[in-house]
C-alpha positions in Angstrom: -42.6 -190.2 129.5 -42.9 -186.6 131.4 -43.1 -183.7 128.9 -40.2 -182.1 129.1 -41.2 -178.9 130.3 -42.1 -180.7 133.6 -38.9 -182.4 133.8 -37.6 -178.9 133.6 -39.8 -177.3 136.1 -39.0 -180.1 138.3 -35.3 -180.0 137.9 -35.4 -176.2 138.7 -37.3 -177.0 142.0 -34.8 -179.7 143.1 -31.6 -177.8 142.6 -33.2 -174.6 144.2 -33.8 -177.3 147.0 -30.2 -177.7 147.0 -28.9 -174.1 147.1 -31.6 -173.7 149.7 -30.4 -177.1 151.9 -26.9 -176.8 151.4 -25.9 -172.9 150.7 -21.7 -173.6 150.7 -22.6 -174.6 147.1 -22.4 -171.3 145.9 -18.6 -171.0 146.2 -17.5 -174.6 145.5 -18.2 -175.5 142.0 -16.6 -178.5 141.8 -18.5 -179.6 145.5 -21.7 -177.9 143.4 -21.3 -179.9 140.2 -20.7 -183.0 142.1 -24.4 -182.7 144.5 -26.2 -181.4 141.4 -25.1 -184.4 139.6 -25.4 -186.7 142.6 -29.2 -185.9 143.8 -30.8 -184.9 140.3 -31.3 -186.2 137.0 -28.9 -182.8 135.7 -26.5 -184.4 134.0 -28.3 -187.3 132.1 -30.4 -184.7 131.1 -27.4 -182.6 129.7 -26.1 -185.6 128.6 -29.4 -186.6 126.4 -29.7 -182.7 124.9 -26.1 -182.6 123.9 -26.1 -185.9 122.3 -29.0 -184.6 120.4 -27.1 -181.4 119.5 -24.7 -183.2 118.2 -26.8 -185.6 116.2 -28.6 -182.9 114.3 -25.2 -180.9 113.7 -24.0 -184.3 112.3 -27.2 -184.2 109.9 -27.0 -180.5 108.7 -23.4 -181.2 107.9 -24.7 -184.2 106.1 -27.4 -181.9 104.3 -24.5 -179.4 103.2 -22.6 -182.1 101.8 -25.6 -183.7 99.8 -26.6 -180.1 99.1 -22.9 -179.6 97.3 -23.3 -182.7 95.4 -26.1 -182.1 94.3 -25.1 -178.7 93.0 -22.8 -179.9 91.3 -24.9 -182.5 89.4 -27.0 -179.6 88.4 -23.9 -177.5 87.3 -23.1 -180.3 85.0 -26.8 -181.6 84.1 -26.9 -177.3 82.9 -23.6 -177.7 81.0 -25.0 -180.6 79.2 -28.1 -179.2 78.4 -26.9 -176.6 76.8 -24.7 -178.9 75.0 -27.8 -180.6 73.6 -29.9 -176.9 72.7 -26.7 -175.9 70.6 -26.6 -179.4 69.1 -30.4 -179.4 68.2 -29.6 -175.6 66.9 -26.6 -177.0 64.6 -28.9 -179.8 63.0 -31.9 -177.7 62.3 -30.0 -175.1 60.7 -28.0 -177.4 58.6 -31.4 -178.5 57.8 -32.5 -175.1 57.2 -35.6 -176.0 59.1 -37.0 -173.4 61.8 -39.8 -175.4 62.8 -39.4 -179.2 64.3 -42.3 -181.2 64.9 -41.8 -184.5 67.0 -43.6 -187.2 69.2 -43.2 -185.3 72.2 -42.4 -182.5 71.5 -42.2 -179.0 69.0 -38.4 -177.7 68.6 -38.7 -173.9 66.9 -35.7 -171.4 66.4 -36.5 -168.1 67.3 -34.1 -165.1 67.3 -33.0 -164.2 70.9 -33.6 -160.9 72.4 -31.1 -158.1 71.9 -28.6 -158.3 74.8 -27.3 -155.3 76.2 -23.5 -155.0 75.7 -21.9 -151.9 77.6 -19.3 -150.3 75.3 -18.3 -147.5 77.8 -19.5 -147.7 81.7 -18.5 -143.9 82.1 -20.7 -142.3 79.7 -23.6 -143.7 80.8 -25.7 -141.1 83.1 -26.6 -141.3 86.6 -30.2 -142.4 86.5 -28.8 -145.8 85.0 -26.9 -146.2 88.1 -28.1 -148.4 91.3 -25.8 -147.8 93.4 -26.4 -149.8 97.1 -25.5 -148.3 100.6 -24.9 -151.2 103.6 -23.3 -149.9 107.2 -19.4 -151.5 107.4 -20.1 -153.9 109.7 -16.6 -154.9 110.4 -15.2 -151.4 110.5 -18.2 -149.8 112.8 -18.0 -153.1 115.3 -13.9 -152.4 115.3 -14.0 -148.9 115.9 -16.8 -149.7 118.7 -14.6 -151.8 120.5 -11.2 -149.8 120.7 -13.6 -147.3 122.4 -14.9 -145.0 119.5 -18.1 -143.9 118.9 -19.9 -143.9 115.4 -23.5 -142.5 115.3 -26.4 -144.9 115.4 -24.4 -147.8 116.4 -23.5 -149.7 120.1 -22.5 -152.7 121.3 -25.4 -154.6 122.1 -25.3 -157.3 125.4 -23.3 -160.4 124.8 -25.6 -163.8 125.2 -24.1 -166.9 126.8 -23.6 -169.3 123.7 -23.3 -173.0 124.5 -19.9 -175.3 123.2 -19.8 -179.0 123.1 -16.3 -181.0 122.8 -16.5 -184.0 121.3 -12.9 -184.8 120.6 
């Protein structure tokens, strides 16, 4: 099997040879897309890649999913956790024990740290404050493209994407 940056450069060099051999090409596309696909490799090519694309779009969305279930299991592994830490709690205070020594392992109660409860948000001064500054993307790339200027900011070059239908 060719690498397949030589089946690339050689695919460039035969449909050059085509534009160069047959120059009405360049106004017909559908003539065009029928001699690219008749005399080159072009569309089985295409035809490989985009099945490809599509196979590893069908795994990332496979990924997502597992990645979902899998949060949730950890969602509910957490809840039940901390089911089993208040439990554990419960019995050693009823035991009035602070100090748990077992096969595997030492269970201890120790006071948690002071949490920080905020009584009044408004009297609290300004170097307790973060406060975060991001650009409006939305609102700068709207204002851009009715024709308004905003300083620091322009619409950059649109790249061709590519779009497969499968349906």
């Amino acid at each position: 099997m060719k690498p397949p940056i030589l089946e690339l450069e050689l695919l460039r060099e035969r449909i050059s040879a085509l534009f160069t051999e047959h120059p009405e090409l360049a106004e017909d596309t559908e003539f065009r897309s029928d001699v690219i696909e008749g005399q080159t490799d072009t569309f089985e090519i295409l035809e490989n890649l985009s099945n490809k694309i599509i196979g590893e779009k069908t795994l990332q969305l496979g990924i997502e999913a597992r990645a979902k279930d899998l949060a949730t299991r950890k969602s509910r592994s957490e809840l039940r956790e901390s089911a089993l830490r208040k439990l554990c709690l419960q019995i050693l205070d009823m035991a009035n024990l602070r100090t748990a020594r077992l096969s595997e392992a030492t269970l201890s109660v120790s006071p948690s740290p002071p949490a920080l409860r905020i009584v009044n948000a408004e009297q609290i001064p300004d170097q307790y404050w973060r406060v975060k500054r991001v650009p409006n993307i939305s609102s700068i790339r709207a204002h851009l493209l009715t024709g308004g200027e905003v300083g620091g900011c322009t619409l950059a070059n649109r790249h061709d994407i590519l779009k497969i239908l499968v349906k």
